[in-house]
KEGUBA-740109 format. One record per residue (C-alpha): z, x, y; residue in three letters. Coordinates in steps of 0.001 Angstrom, whole numbers, padded with zeros to 6 digits, always signed. Each point is the difference from the previous one (the first is absolute). Layout:
<atoms>
ZXYALA;...
</atoms>
This chain:
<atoms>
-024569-000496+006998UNK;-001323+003432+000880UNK;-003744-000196+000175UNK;-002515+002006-001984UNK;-000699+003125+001723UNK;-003461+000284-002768UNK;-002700-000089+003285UNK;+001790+002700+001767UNK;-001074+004141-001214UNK;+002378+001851+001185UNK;+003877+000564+001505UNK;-001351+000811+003219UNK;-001537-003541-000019UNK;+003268-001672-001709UNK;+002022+001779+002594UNK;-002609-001580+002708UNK;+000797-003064-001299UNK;+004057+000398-000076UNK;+000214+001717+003651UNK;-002483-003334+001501UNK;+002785-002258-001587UNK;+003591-001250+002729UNK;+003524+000846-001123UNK;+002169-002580-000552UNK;+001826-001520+002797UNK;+003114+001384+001374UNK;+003109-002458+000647UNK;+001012+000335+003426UNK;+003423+001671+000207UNK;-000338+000789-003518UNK;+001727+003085-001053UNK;+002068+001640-002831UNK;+003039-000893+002548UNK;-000524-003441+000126UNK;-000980-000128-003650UNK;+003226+000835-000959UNK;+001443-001989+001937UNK;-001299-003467-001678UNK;-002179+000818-002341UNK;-000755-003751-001230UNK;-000478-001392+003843UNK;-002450+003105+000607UNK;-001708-000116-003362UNK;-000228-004559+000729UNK;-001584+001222+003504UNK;-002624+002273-000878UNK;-001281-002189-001892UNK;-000220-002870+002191UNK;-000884+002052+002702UNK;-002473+002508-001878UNK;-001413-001823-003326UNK;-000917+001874-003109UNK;+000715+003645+000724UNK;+002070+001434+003027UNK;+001200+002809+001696UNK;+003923+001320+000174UNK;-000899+003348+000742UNK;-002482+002656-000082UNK;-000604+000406-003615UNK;+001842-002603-000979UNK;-001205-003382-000611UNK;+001278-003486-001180UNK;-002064-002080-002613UNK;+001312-003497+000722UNK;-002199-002514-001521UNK;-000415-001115-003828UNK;-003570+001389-000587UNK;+000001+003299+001682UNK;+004010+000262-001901UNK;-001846-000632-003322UNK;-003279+002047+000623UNK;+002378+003484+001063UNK;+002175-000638-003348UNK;-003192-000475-002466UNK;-001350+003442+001834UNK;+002338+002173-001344UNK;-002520+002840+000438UNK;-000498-000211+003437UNK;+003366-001395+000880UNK;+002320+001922-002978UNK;+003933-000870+000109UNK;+001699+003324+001208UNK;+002528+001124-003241UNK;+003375-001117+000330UNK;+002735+002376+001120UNK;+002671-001849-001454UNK;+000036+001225-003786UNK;-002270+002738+000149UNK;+000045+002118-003223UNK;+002385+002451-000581UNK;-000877+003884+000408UNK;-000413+001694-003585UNK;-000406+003467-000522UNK;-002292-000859-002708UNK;-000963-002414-002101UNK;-000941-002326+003169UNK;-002175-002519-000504UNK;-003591-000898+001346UNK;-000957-002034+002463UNK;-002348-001809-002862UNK;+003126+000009-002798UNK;+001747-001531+003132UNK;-002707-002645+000481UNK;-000075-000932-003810UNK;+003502-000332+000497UNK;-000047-002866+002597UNK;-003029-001391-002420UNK;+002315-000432-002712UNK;+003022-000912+002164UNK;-002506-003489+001065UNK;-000475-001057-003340UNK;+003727-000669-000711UNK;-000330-001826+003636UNK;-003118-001993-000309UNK;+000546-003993-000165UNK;-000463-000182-003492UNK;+002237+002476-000767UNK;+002935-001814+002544UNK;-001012-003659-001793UNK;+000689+001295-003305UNK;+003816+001277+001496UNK;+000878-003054+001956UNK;+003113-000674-002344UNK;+001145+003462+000728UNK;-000198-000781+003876UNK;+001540-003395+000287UNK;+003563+000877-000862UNK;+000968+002151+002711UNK;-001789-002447+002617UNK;+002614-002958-001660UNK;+002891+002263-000106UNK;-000109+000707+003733UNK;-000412-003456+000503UNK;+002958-000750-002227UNK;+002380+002633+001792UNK;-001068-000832+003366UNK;+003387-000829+002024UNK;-000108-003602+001189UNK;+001472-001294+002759UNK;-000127+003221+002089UNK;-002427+001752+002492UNK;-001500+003094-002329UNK;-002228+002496+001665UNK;-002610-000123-002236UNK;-001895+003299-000132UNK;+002792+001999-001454UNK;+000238-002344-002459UNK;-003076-000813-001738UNK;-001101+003628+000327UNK;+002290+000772-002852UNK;-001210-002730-002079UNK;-004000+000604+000500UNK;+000937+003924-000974UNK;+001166-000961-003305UNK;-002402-002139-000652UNK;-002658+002566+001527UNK;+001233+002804-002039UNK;+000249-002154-003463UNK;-003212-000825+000134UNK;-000950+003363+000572UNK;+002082+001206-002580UNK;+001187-002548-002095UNK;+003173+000784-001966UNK;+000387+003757+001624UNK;-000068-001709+003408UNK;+004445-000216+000541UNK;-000131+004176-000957UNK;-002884+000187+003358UNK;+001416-002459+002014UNK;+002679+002023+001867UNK;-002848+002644+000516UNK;-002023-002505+001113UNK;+002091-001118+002668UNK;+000463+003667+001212UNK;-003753-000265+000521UNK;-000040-002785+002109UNK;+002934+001408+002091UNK;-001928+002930+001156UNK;-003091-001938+000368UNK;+002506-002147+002572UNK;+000783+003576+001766UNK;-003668+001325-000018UNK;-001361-002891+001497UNK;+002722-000520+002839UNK;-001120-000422+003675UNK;+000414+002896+001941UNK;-001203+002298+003000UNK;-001353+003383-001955UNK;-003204-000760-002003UNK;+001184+003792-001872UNK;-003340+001619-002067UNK;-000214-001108-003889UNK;+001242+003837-000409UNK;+003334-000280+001833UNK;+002610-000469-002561UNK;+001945-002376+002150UNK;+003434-001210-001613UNK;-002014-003295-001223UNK;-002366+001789-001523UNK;+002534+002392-002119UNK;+001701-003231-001078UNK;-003144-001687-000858UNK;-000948+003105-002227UNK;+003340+000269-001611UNK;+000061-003963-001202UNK;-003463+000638-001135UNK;+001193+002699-002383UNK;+002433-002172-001286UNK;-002093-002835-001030UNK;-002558+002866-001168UNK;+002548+001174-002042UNK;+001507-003273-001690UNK;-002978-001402-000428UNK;-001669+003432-002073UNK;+002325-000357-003214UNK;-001065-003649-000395UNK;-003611+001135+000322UNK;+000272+002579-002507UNK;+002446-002479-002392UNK;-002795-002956+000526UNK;-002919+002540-001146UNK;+001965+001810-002412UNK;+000642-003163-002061UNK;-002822-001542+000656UNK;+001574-003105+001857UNK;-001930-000202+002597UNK;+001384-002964+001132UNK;-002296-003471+001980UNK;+001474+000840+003335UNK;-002014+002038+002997UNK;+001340+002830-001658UNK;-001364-000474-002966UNK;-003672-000574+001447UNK;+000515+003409+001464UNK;+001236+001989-003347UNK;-003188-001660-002195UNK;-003138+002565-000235UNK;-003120-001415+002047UNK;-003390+000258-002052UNK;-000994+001454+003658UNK;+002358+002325+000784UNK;+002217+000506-003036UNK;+003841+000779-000217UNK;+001104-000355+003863UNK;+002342+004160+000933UNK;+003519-001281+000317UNK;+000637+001624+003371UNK;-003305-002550+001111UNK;+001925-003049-001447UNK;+003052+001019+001664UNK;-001312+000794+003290UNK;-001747-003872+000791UNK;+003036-001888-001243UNK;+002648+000774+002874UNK;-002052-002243+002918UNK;-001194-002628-001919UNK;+003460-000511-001374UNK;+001837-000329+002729UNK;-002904-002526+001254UNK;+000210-001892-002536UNK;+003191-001757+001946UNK;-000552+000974+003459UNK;-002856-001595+000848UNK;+001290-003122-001525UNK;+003387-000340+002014UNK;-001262+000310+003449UNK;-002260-003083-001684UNK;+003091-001842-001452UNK;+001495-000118+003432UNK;-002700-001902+001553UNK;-000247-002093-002564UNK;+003351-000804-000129UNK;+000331-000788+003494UNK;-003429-002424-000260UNK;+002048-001853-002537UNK;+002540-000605+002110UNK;-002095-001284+003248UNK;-001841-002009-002250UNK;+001941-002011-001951UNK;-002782-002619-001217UNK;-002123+003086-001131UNK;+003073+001241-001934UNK;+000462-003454-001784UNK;-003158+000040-001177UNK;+000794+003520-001485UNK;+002746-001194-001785UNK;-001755-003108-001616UNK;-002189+002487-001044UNK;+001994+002383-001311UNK;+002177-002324-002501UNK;-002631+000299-002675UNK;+000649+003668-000616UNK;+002272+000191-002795UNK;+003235+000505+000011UNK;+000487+003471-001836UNK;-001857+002157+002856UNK;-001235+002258-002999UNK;-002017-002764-001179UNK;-001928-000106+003114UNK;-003593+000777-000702UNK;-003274+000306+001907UNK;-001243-003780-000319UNK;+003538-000783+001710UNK;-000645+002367+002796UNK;-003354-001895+000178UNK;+001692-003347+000248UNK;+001109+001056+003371UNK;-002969-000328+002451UNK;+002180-001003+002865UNK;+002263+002436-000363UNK;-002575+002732-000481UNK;-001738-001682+003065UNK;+003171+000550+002265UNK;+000452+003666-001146UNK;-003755+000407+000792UNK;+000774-001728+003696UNK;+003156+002193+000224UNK;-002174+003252-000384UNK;-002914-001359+002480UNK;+001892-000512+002656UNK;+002472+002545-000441UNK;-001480+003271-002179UNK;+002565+002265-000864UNK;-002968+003019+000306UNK;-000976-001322+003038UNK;-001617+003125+001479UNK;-001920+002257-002225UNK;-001658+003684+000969UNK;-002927+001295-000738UNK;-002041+002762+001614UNK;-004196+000550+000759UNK;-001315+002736-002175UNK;-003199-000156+002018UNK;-001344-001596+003050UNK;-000441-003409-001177UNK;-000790-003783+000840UNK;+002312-002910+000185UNK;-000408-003286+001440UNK;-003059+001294+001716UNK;+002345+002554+001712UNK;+000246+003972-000295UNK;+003023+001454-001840UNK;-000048+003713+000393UNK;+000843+002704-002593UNK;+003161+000419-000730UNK;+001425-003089+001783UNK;+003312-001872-001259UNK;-001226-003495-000713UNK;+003280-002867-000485UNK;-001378-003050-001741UNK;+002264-002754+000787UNK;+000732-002545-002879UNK;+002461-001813+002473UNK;-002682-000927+002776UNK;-002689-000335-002464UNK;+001229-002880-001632UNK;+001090-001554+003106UNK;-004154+000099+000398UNK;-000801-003638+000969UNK;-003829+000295-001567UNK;+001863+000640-003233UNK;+002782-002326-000098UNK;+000238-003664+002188UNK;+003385+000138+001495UNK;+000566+003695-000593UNK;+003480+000102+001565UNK;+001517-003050-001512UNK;+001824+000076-003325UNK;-001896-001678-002608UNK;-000129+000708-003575UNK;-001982-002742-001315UNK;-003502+001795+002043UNK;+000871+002402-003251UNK;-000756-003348-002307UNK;-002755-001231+001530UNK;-003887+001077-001323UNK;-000458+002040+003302UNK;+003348+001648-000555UNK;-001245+003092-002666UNK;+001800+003073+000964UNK;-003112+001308-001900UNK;-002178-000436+003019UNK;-000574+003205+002123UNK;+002610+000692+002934UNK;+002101-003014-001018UNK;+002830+001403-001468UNK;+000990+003702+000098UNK;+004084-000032-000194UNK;-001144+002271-002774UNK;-002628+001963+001665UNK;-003633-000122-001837UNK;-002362+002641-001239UNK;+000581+002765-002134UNK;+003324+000446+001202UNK;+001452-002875-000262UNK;+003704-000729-000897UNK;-000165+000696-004084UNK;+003386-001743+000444UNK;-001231-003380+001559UNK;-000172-002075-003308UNK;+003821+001266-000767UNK;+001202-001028+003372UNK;-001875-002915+000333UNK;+001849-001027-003465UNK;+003545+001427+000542UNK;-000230-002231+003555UNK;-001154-002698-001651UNK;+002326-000368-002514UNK;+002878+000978+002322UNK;-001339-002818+002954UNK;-000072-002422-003062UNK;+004001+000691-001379UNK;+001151-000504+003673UNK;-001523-002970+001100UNK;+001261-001518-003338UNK;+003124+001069+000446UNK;+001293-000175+003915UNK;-001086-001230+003516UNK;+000019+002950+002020UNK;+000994-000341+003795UNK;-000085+002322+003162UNK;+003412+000697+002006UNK;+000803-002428+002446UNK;-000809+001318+003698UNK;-002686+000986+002072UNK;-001108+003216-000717UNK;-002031+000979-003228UNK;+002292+001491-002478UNK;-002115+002901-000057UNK;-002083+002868+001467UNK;-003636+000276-001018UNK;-001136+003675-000939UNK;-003122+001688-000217UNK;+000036+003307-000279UNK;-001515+001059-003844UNK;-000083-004019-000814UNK;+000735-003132+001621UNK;+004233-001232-001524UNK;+002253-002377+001241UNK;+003221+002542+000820UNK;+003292-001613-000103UNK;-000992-003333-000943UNK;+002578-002108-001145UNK;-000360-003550-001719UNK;+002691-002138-001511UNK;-000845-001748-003434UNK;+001312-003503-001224UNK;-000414-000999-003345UNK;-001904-003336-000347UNK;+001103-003118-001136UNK;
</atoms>
């Protein structure tokens, strides 16, 4: 951790102090070019070849390792997360909210998401996770992505909003659409201000959930049915900040809805495909997963908690493959990090992938094994250790959502079908890392077991 600066007086002597310290190492041959070329080999080789903290380019630097990740996520001050230009909130002549309304907002929005709000829902996720399972197509190779998607939006947007959730859902998947087009690949970085063709498309679908979703707010206050969902966190009066402007509700719902199933899928397809080059592991998924009952709305939270393995392999899944593999932050000041200088102003990456592949955190980092997540050792507690989620004050306020929805979904597969790879020598698919690590155009075949 950062060390007291109490003994020194004065800026000039803290400055002293920052200007004696190195920079961090620079990769040889690093470079944006090569970056984006393989970002995974680059990211695996500045670590090994640089340690904690390294170099791309000037101003830019890599955290690689699990303590420094953890220490720039818990220092949101120092190290804040830049604002997200993917929902931004919509231009109002008047009536816009504040920047604090907007803050109470995302407040409220984490109660409905906290884990004791998702344990107390459990039966209302476990029925879309079995009916995929159910209507999976045996017997023939089924890209999976475009598949489950689908399935983890309805069940991301009925927990969000429970029985108005089939009205949003169309809107919903508009969202995600131009979230597809904003984050594309492509040669022109274009100015936040440039209302590229993306951009006008992202605005429009935002006006359209904006716009179905502001007759069920007012309906929902107006009766007084506020309703147990996320939602209906947001639309009760805080004894901090009161009754929450409607414009502030509607304004932090568009990102974290379509998150809600994102995230999740580019997860499901790496856990799928661990499921099918490990058989044994999935057996002992599916031994586990016959004591949930059979009516998938009667699944409740001490049935999700009879799954440790399963949980375990999700948890394994995520190390070794984090879907938010790469996360940005930038240095408000000049700083210290792993006994290196980070200037003002720099873009710092913390790398979840590389960090848990950190071999003074886990023994074995790069095999798969899900039962280090049973053992005493195994906490995902523990500092560094785990950070598929990130850490710190901005932390995924989805995590204990996904971590059920992919829990519950792992568990109705396994039970239900070996999954297998098509036959041949190349991998069925094309890892992809640009704005999250997915398994594009992977294809599995499912066979229901005996």
């Amino acid at each position: 951790m950062l060390p007291a600066m109490s003994a020194w007086t004065g800026t000039s002597a803290r400055g002293d102090l920052m200007g004696r310290m190195n920079e961090p190492p620079r990769l040889p041959e690093g470079s944006f070019a090569a970056w984006s070329r393989d970002r995974l080999a680059l990211a695996r080789r500045g670590a090994d070849e640089c340690g904690d903290v390294w170099q791309l380019e000037p101003g830019t630097y890599v955290v690689a390792t699990a303590g420094p990740c953890e220490e720039v996520l818990h220092r949101a001050q120092d190290f804040p997360k830049p604002p997200s230009p993917l929902f931004p909130p919509l231009k109002r002549a008047d009536s816009a909210p504040t920047p604090e309304e907007h803050s109470h907002a995302r407040a409220a929005r984490m109660r409905g998401l906290r884990p004791q709000a998702v344990a107390a829902r459990i039966g209302e996720i476990a029925p879309g996770t079995a009916r995929f399972a159910d209507q999976w197509p045996a017997g023939r190779d089924v890209e999976i992505l475009p598949v489950v998607r689908p399935v983890l939006a309805e069940v991301g947007v009925r927990y969000l909003f429970s029985e108005d959730a089939p009205a949003l859902l169309p809107f919903a998947w508009q969202l995600f659409v131009a979230r597809e087009l904003l984050v594309r690949p492509s040669r022109w970085v274009w100015p936040r201000w440039v209302p590229t063709s993306a951009r006008r498309f992202r605005t429009r679908q935002q006006v359209a959930f904006t716009n179905a979703l502001r007759p069920i707010v007012r309906r929902r206050r107006s009766s007084g049915r506020l309703g147990d969902d996320a939602l209906g966190h947001m639309l009760r009066p805080s004894s901090r900040y009161g009754l929450l402007p409607e414009e502030a509700v509607l304004d932090t719902l568009p990102g974290i809805t379509v998150a809600t199933f994102e995230t999740p899928s580019r997860a499901a397809g790496w856990i799928m495909l661990h499921l099918a080059r490990y058989p044994r592991a999935a057996d002992r998924i599916a031994a586990e997963a016959s004591s949930l009952p059979t009516d998938p709305a009667a699944t409740t939270s001490t049935h999700l908690d009879s799954l440790p393995y399963t949980q375990a392999l999700v948890r394994e899944v995520l190390r070794l493959h984090p879907p938010s593999w790469l996360l940005t932050r930038r240095a408000t000041q000049q700083t210290r990090l792993a006994d290196y200088t980070i200037d003002a102003g720099s873009t710092v990456l913390v790398c979840p992938y590389t960090a848990h592949r950190d071999a003074r955190e886990h023994s074995e980092p790069d095999r798969f094994r899900p039962e280090r997540w049973l053992d005493d050792s195994g906490s995902p507690a523990k500092p560094g250790v785990f950070l598929a989620f990130g850490t710190g004050p901005h932390g995924c306020e989805g995590a204990a959502l996904a971590m059920a929805m992919l829990t519950l979904l792992t568990a109705q597969i396994a039970r239900r079908y070996h999954l297998s790879e098509p036959p041949g020598p190349e991998p069925s698919y094309q890892v992809t890392t640009f704005e999250g690590l997915a398994t594009a155009g992977l294809r599995l075949r499912a066979t229901v077991r005996g």
